[in-house]
Rosetta silent file (secondary structure, phi, psi, omega in degrees, C-alpha in Angstrom):
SEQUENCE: XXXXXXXXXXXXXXXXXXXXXXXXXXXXXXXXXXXXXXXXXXXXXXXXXXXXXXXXXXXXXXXXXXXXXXXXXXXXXXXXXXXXXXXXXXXXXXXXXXXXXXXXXXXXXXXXXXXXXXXXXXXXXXXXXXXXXXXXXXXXXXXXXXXXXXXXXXXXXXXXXXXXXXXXXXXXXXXXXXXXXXXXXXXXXXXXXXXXXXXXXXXXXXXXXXXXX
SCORE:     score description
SCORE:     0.000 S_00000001
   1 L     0.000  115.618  160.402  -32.323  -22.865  -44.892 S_00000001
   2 L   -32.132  122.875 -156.026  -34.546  -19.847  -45.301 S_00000001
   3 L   -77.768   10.756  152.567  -34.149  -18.821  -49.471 S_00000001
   4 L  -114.349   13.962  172.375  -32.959  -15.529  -48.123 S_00000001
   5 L  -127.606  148.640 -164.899  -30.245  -16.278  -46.234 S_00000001
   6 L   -91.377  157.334  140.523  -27.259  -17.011  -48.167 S_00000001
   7 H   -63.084  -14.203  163.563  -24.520  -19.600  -47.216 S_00000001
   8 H   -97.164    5.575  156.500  -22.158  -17.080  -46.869 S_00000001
   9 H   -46.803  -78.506 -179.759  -24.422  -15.498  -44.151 S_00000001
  10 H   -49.978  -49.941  138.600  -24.058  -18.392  -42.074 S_00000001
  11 H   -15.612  -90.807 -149.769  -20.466  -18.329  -42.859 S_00000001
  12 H   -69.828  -37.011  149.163  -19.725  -15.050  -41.788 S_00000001
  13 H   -12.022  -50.965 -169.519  -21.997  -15.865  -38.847 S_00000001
  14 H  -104.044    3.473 -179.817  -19.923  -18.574  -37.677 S_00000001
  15 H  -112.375  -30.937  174.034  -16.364  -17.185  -37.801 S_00000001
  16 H   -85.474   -3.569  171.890  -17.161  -13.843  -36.445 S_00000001
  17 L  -129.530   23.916  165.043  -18.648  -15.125  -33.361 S_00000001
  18 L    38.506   44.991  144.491  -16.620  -18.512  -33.697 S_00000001
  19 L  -104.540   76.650 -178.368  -19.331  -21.034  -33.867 S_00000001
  20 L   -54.929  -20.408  157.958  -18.688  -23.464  -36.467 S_00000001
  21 L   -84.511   14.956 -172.916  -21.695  -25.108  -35.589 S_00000001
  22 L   -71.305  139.078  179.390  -23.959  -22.496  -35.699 S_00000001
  23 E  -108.264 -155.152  175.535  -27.473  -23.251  -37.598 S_00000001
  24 E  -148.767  175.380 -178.438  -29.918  -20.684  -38.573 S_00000001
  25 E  -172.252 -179.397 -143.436  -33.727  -21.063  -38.403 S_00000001
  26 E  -132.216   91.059 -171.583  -36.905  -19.189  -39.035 S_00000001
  27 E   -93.317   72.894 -174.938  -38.630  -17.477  -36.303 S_00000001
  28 L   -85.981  144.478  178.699  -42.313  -16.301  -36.999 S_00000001
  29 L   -76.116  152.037 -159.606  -43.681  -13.514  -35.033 S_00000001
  30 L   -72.396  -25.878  168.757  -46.874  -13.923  -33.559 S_00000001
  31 L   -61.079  -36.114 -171.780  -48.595  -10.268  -35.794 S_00000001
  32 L  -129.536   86.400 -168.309  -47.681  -11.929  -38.634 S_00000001
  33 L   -98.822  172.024 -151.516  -48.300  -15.039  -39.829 S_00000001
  34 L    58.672   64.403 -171.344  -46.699  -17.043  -42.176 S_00000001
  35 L  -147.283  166.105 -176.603  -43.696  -14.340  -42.106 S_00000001
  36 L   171.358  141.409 -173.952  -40.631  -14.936  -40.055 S_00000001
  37 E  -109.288  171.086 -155.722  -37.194  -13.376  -39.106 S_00000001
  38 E   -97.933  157.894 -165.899  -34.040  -15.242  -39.209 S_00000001
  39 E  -151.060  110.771  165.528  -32.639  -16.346  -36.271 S_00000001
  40 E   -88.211  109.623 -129.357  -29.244  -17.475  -35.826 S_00000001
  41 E  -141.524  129.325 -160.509  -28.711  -19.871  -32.989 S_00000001
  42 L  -125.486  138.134  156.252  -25.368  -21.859  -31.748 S_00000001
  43 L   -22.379  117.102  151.239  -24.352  -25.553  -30.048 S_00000001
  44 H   -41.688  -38.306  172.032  -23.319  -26.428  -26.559 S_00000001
  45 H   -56.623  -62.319  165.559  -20.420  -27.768  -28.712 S_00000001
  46 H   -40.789  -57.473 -175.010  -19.977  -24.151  -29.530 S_00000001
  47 H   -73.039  -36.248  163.875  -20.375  -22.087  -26.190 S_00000001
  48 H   -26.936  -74.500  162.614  -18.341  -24.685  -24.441 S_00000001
  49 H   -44.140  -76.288  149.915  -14.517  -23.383  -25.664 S_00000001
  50 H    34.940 -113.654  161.706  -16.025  -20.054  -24.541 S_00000001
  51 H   -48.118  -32.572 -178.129  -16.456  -20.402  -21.430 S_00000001
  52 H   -75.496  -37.831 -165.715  -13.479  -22.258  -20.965 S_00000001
  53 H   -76.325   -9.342 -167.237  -11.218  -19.538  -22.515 S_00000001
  54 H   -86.991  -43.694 -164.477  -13.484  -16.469  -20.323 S_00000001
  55 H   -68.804  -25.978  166.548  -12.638  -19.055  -17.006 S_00000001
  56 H   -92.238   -6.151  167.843   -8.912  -18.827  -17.708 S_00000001
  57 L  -119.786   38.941 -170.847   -8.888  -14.858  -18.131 S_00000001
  58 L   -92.589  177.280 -159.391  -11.090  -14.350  -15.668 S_00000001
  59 L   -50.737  -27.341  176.452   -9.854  -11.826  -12.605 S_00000001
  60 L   -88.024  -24.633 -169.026   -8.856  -14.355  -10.106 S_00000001
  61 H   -75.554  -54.216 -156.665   -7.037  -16.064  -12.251 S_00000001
  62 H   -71.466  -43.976 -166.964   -5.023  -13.031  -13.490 S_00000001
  63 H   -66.938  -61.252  173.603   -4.668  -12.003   -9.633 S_00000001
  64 H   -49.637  -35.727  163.494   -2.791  -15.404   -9.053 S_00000001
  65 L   -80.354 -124.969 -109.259   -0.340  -14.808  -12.019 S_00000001
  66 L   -64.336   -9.267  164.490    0.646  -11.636  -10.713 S_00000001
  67 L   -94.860   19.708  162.559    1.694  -12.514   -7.250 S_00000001
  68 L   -99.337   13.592 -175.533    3.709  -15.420   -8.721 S_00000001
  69 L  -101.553  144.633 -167.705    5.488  -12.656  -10.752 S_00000001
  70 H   -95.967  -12.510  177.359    8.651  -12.023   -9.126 S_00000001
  71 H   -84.580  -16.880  160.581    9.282   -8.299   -9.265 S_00000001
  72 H   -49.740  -55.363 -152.012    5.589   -7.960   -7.837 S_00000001
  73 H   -79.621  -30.901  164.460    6.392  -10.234   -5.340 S_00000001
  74 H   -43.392  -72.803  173.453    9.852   -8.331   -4.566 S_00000001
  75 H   -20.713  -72.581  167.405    7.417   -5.100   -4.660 S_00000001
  76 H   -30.321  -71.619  141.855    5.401   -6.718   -2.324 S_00000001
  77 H    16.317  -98.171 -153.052    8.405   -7.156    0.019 S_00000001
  78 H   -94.223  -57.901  175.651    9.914   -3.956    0.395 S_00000001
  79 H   -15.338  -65.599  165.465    6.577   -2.412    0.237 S_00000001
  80 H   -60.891  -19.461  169.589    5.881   -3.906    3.434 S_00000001
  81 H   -98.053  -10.952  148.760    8.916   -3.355    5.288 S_00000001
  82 H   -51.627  -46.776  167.761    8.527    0.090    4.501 S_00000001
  83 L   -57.265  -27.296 -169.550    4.819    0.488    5.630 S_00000001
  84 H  -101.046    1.426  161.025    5.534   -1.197    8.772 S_00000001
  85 H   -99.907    5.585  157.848    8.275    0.831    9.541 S_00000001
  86 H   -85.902  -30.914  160.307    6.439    3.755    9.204 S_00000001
  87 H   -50.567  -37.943  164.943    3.646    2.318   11.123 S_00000001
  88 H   -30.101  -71.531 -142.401    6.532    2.095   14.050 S_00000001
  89 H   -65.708   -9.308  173.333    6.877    5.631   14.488 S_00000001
  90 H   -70.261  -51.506 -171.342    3.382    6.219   15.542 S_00000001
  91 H   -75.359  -57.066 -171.006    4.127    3.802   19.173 S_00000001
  92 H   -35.090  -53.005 -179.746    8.127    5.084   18.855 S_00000001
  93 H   -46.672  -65.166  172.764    6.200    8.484   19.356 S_00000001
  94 H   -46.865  -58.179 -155.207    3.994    7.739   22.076 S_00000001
  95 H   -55.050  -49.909 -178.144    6.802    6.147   23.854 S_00000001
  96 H   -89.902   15.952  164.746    8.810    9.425   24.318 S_00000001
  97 H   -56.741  -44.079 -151.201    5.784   11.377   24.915 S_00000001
  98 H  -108.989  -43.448  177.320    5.295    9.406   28.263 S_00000001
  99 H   -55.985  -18.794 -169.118    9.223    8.890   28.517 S_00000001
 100 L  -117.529    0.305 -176.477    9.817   12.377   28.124 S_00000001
 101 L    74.359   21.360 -164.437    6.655   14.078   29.800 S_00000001
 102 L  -115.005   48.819 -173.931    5.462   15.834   27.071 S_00000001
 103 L   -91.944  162.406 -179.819    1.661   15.286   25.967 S_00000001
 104 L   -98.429  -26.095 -174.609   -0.862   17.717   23.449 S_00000001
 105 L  -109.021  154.448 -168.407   -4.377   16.779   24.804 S_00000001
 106 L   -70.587  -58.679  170.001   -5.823   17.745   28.150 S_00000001
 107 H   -23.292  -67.592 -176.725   -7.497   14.060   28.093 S_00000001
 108 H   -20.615  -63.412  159.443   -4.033   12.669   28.116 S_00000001
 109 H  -114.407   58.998  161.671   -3.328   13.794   31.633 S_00000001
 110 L   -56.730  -47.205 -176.828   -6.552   14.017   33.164 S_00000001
 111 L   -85.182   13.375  179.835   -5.767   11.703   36.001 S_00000001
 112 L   -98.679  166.734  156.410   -2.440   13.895   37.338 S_00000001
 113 L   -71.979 -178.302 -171.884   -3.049   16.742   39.363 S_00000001
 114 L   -77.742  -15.030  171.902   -3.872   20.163   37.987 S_00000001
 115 L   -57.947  -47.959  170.323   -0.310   21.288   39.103 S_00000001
 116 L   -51.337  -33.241  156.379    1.177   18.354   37.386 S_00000001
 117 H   -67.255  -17.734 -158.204   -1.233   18.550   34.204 S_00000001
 118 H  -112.256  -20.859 -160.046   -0.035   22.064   33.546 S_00000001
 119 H   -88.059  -44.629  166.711    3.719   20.852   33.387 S_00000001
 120 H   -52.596  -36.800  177.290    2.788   17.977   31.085 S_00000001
 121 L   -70.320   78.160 -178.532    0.635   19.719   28.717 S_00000001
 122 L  -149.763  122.719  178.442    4.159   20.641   26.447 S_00000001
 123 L   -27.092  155.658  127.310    6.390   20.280   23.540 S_00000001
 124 L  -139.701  140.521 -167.947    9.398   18.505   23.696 S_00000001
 125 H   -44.332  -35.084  179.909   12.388   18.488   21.277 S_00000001
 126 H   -94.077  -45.180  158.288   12.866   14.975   20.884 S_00000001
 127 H   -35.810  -34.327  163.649    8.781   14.087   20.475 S_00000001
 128 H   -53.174  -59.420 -178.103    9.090   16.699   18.409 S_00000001
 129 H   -60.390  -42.217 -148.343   12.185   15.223   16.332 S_00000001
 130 H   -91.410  -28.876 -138.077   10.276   11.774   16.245 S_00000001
 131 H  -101.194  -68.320 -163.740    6.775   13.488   15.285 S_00000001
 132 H   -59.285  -29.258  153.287    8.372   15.090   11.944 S_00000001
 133 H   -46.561  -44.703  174.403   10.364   12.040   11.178 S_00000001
 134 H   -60.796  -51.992 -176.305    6.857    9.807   11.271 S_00000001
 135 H   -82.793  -26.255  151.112    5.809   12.485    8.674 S_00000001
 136 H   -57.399  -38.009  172.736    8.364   12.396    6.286 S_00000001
 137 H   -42.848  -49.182 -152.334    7.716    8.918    6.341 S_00000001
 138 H  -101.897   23.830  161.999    4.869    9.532    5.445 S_00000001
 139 H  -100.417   -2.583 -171.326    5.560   11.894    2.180 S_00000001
 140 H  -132.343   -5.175  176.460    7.853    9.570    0.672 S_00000001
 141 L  -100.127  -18.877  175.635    6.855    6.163    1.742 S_00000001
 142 H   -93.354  -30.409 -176.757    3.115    6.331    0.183 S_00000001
 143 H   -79.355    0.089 -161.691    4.144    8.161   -3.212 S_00000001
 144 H  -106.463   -7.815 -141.439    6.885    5.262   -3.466 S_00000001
 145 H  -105.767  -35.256 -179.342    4.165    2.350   -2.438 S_00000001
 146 H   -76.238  -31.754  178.702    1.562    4.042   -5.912 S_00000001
 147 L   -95.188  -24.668  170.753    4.185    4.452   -8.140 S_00000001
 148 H   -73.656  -20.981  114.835    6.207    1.232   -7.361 S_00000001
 149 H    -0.553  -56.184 -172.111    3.196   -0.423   -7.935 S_00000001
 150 H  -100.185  -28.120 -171.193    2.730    1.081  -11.703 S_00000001
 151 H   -74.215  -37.683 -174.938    6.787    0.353  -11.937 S_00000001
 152 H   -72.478  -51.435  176.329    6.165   -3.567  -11.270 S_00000001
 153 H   -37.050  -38.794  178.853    3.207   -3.517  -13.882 S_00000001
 154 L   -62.749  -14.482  178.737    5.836   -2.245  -16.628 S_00000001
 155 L    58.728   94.826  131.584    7.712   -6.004  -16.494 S_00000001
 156 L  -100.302 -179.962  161.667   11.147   -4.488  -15.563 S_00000001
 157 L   -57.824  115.694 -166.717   14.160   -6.404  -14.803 S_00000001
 158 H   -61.179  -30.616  163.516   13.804   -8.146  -11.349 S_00000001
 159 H   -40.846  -57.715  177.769   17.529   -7.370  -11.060 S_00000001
 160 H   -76.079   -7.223 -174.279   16.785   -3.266  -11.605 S_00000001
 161 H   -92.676  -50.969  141.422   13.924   -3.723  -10.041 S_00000001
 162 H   -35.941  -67.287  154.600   15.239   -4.862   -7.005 S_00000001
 163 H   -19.548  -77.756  169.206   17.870   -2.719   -7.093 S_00000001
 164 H   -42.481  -37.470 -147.284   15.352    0.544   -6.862 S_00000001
 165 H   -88.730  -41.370  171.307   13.480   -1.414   -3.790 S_00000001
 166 H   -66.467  -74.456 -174.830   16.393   -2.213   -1.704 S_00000001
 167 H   -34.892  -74.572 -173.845   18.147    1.368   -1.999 S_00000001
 168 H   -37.244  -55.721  178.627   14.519    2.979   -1.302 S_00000001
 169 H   -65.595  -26.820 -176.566   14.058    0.810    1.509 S_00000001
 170 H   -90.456  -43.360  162.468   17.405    1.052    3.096 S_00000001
 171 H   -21.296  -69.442 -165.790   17.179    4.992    2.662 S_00000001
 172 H   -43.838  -66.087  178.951   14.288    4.907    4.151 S_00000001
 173 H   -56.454  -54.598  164.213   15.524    3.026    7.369 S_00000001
 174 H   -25.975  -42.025  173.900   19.072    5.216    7.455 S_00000001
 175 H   -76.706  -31.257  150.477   16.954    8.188    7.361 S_00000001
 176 H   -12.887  -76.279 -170.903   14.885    7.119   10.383 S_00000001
 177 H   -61.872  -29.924  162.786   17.870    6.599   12.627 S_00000001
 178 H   -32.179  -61.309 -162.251   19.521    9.731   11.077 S_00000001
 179 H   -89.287  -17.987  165.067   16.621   11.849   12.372 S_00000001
 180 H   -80.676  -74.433  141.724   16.069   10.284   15.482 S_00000001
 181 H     3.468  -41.221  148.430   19.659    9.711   16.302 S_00000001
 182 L    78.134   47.145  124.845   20.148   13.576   15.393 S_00000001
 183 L     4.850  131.143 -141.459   23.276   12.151   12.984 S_00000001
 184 L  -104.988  105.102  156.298   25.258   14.959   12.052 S_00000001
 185 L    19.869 -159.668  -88.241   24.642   16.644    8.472 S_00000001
 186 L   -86.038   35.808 -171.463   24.674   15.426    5.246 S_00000001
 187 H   -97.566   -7.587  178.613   23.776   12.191    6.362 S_00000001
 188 H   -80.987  -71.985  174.305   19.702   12.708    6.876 S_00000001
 189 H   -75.529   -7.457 -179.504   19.660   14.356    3.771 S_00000001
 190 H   -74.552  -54.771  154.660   21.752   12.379    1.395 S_00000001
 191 H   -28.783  -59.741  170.269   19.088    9.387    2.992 S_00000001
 192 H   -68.823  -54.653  178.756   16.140   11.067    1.771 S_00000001
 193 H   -46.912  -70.046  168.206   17.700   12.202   -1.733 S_00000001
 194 H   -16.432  -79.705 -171.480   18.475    8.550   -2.208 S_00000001
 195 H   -43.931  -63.820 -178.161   14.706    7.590   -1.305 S_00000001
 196 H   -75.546   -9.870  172.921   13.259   10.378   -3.871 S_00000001
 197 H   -84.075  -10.793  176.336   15.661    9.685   -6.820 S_00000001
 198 H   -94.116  -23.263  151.586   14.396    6.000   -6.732 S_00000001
 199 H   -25.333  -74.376  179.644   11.048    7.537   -6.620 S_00000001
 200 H   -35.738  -56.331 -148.486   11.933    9.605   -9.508 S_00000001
 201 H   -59.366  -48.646 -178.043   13.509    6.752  -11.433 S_00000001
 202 H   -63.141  -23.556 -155.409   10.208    4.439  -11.333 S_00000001
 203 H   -91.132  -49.983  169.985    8.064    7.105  -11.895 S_00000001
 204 H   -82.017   -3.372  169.241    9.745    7.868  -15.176 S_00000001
 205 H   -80.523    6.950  164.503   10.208    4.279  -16.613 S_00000001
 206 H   -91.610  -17.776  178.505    6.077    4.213  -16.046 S_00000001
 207 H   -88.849  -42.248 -170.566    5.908    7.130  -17.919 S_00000001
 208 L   -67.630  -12.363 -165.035    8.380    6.183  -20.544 S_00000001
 209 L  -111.438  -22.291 -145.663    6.563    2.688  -21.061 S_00000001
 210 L  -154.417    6.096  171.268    2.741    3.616  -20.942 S_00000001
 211 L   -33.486  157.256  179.138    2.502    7.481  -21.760 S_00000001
 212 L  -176.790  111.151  146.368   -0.737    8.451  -23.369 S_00000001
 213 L  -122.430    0.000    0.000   -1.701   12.042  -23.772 S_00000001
């Protein structure tokens, strides 16, 4: 041991980077000789634990416990039967464009004649009805897919948890059929209310668990 390094050197050496086997040694630089700086230098026996403890928190690992968590995997779910029933309404759409005669782009009916192209190029009330439905969808099904997200990350109760995902999801479809359906008052909007108070709900137990300002 170099007569300037202490045993408690080495010591603190080995606990703060938790190599009990760490040695030390004497390293002279090539400008100066017979002079040398200390050099502290650690085991295979050492680095070994390490590695093993970085390979169990590494990223993939971490990815695999959360989709075995079950309110993710709930999340995960409903998430998905939401998205794909919003994805619907884009083909629902088409369909009563060409069931109903109604198209927006010239392309669209290119191949009718120009009398026939002039009748087509037009609104209609229920494409219409279907067209604003797809976009509700899509104000309340993407803020519920970012924040429901941040809501599973909080470790709630998969019971309460659930709870929000089903109501949100069943909203979701009720309002669909509501607005297509053309369902008679309050039932459209009571659907939606539903959908954004479950929003709400998630949004503030994410706040309430992880604020930071």
């Amino acid at each position: 041991m170099p007569p300037h390094v202490s045993a408690c050197q080495i010591m603190v050496f080995r606990t703060l980077f938790k190599a009990p086997h760490a040695a030390v040694a004497v390293v002279p630089p090539p400008e100066i000789p017979g002079k040398g700086s200390v050099c502290f230098y650690a085991t295979d026996q050492d680095f070994t634990p390490l590695l093993q403890s970085h390979h169990r928190t590494c990223k993939p690992a971490e990815m695999a416990t959360l989709m075995e968590d079950e309110v993710f995997m709930a999340f995960t779910t409903y998430a998905v039967i939401v998205i794909v029933k919003m994805l619907l309404m884009a083909p629902m759409t088409a369909y009563y464009r060409m069931t109903r005669g109604a198209f927006a782009n010239e392309e669209d009916v290119a191949l009718k004649p120009e009398e026939e192209r002039k009748k087509l190029l037009r609104t209609h009330s229920d494409v219409e009805r279907v067209r604003r439905c797809h976009q509700n969808d899509l104000e309340n099904v993407v803020p519920f897919v970012m924040v429901g997200l941040l809501y599973a990350l909080t470790g709630p109760e998969l019971s309460t948890a659930l709870l929000h995902f089903r109501v949100f999801a069943g909203s979701r479809i009720f309002h669909t059929i509501s607005y297509v359906g053309a369902l008679p008052q309050p039932s459209r909007a009571l659907s939606w209310a539903a959908g954004m108070l479950v929003t709400f709900s998630m949004a503030y137990r994410v706040l309430s668990t992880v604020l930071l300002l």
